[in-house]
N, C-alpha and C positions, 0 to 999 in steps of 0.2 A: 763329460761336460759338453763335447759337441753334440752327444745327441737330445740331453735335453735342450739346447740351443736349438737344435732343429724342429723339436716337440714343438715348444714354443710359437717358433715363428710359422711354422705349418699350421698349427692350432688356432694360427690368433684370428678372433672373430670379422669379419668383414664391416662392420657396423662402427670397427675403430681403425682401420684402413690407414686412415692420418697419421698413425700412433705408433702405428706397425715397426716393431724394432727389425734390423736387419743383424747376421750375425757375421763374424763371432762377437761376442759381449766385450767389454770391457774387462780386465785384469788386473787388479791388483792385489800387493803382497801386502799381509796382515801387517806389519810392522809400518807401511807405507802408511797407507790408509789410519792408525792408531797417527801417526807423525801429523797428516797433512787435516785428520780429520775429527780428531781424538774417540772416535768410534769405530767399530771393526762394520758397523752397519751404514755407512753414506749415505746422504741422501745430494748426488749428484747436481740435483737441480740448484742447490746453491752456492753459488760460485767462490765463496771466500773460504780458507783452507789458513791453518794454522800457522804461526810464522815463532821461532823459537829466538828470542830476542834478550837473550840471559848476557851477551857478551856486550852488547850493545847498553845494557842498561846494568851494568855487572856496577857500577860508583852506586848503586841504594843497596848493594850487599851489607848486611850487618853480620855480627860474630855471630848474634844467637841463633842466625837462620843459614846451617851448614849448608843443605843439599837448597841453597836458592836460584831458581829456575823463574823465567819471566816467559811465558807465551801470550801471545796474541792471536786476535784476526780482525781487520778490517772490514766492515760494514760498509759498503759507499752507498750512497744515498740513503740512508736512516734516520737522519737526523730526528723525525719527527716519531719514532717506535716508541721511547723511552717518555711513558707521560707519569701523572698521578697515579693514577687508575692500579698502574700494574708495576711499581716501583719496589714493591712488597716482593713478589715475583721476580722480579730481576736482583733483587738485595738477596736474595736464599738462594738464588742458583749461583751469585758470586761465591757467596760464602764456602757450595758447595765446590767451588775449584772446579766447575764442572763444564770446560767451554764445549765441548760438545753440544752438549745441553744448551749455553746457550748462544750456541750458531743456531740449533734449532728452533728458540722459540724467536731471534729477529727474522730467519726463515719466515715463522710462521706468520707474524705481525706482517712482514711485510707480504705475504703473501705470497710467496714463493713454493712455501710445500704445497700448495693445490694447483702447484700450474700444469698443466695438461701437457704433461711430455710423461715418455718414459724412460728411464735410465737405469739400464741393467748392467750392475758389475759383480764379476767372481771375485771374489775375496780368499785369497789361497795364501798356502804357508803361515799356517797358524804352528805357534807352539804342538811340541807335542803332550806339553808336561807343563803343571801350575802349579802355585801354592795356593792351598783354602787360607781362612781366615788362622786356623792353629799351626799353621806352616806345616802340613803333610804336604805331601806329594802326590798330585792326584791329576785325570787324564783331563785334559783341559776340550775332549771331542769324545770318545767312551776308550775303554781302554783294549779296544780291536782294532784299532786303527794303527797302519801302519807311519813307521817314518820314510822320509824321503832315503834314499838307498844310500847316499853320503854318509849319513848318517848313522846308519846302523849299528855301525862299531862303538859309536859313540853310549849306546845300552848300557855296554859293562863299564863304564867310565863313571862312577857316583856323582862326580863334583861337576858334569859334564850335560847331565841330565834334562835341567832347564834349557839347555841350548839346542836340545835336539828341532827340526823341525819335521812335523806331521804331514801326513797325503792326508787333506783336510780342507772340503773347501765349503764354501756359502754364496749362493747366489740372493745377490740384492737388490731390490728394485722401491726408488723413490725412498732409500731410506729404511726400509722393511723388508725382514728376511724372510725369503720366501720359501727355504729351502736349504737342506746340508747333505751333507753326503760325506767317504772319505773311500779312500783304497785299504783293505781291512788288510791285517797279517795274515799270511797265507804260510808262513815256517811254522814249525812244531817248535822248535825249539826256543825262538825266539818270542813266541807268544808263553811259554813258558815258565821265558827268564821275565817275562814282564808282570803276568799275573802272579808268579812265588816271589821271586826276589828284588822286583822293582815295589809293586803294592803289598807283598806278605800275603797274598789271599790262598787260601788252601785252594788246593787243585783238585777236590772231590768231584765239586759238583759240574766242572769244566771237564775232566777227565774224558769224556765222550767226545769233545771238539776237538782239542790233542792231536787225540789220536786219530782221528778223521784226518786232521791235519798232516799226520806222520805218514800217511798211504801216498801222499804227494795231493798238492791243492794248486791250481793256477793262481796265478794272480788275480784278482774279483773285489770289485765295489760296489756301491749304490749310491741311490739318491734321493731324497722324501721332500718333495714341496708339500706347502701346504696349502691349499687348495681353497679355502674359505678366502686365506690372506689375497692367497690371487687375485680369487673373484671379485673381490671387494676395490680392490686397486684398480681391474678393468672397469667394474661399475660405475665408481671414482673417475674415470679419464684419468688415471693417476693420482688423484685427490688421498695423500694417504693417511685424511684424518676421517674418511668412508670410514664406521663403526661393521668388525663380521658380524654381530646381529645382525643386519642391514639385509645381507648375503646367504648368509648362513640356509644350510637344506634342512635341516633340523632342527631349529631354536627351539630352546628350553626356556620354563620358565624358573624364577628366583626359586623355588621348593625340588629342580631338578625334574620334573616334568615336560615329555615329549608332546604338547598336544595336537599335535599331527595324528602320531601313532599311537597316542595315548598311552604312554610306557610312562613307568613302570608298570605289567598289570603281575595279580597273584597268578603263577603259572598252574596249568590243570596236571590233576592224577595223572592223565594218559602221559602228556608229554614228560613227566617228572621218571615216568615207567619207562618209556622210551630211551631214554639216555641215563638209566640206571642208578638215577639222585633221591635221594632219601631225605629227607627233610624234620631236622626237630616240630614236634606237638608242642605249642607252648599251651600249657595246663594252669588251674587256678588251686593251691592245693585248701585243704580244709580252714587254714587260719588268716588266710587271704592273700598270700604270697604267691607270687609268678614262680612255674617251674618250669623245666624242659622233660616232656618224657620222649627217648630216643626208641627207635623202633626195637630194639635189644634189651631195654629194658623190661622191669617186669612189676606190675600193681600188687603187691601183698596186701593182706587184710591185718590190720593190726592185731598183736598177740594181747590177749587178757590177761 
């Protein structure tokens, strides 16, 4: 994490000088951040954070509403956000229970997400472990990643599972993630126990990394920004409703067309020979149907 922090601030263009973050970033833990923000993605520049207000307003409890929770957040100065226009819009994101959602769009009304700051925070200690929609149990970052070393034990514990937490982290800027990375498992055994007896996944087609793993592996992670998203936010001054088209070194068109490089193009003989690719002949056969003749096949002349 420090040295894409340092990537960063070394890299950053001269042209945004004003903008220029200093490091180290910001820190927060997933759970914090889901608490204060109800996103794992912040968009820092706006100041109002969630307030959990269930005990305080606990007298509109009814029977039929068991698990009743009240959140909030304060808007100051808004009053005038909420018009005709887009009342439609705010009625469907209530509905959606989705205050994240809508911190972000008084944010945007009022004009907050395009203010020219930038505000980078790590978002670390996520889960290591989630439920999908059918209640499996699946990696909630990919399922290489390790946990924090507390942890560990916690593996062979079934009921215990969901509490694990992940070497897993996300750098965020203006609301948008730029970027993830985690510290992978580096035990044989315990990468293992995770892909047989935590997910059930056969171990054929892993058996190669295993055992790479069993020779002895240091501990080793990585990190992937995305790199359009970047540009586009520097482009932006921060502005992070910049579209990556905008940015983008390659844009394509609606039918998936490079026309920079004009790709897709039909590849030639030579190169096809080059890297030893054989290619179906699509054929028209006698009664007007499409066919495939493969280079191993063979044209007989029909029998009388």
């Amino acid at each position: 994490m420090k040295l894409i922090e340092n990537i960063i601030v070394e890299s950053w263009p001269k042209e945004l000088d004003d903008l220029k973050p200093s490091a180290p970033f910001k820190r927060m833990k997933y759970l914090k951040a889901e608490r204060l923000f109800g996103t794992d993605k912040p968009d820092l520049r706006i100041p109002w954070t969630i307030e959990d207000c269930t005990s305080e307003l606990s007298f509109l409890r009814k029977r039929e509403i068991p698990n009743f929770v009240v959140k909030i957040f304060i808007a100051r100065n808004a009053d005038d956000v909420v018009n005709e226009k887009n009342l439609d819009e705010w009625s469907r994101i209530l509905q959606d229970n989705m205050l994240s959602k809508l911190r972000h769009l008084v944010g945007e009304a009022m004009h907050l997400r395009a203010e020219q700051r930038m505000e980078f925070v790590w978002i670390t200690h996520f889960p290591l472990f989630s439920r999908n929609a059918e209640g499996r149990l699946e990696s909630a970052h990919h399922p290489f990643t390790a946990p924090i070393p507390d942890d560990v034990p916690l593996l062979y514990e079934p009921n215990k599972l969901l509490s694990i937490t992940g070497q897993h982290y996300d750098l965020v800027l203006n609301g948008v993630e730029l970027g993830g990375g985690s510290i992978r498992i580096h035990n044989a055994d315990v990468q293992r126990h995770v892909l047989s007896t935590i997910y059930g996944e056969s171990l054929e087609e892993m058996e190669h990394m295993i055992k790479a793993l069993s020779y002895g592996a240091p501990p080793h992670g990585g990190f992937a920004i995305g790199l359009d998203r970047y540009v586009a936010l520097l482009f932006g001054r921060g502005n992070s409703s910049v579209p990556i088209r905008d940015v983008i070194a390659f844009p394509k068109s609606k039918e998936g067309n490079d026309l920079m490089t004009r790709c897709p193009v039909e590849a030639t003989p030579s190169q096809l020979s080059r890297y030893g690719i054989s290619v179906p002949v699509p054929v028209t056969n006698e009664v007007g149907g499409d066919g495939i003749i493969e280079e191993d096949d063979k044209i007989q002349s029909p029998t009388h």
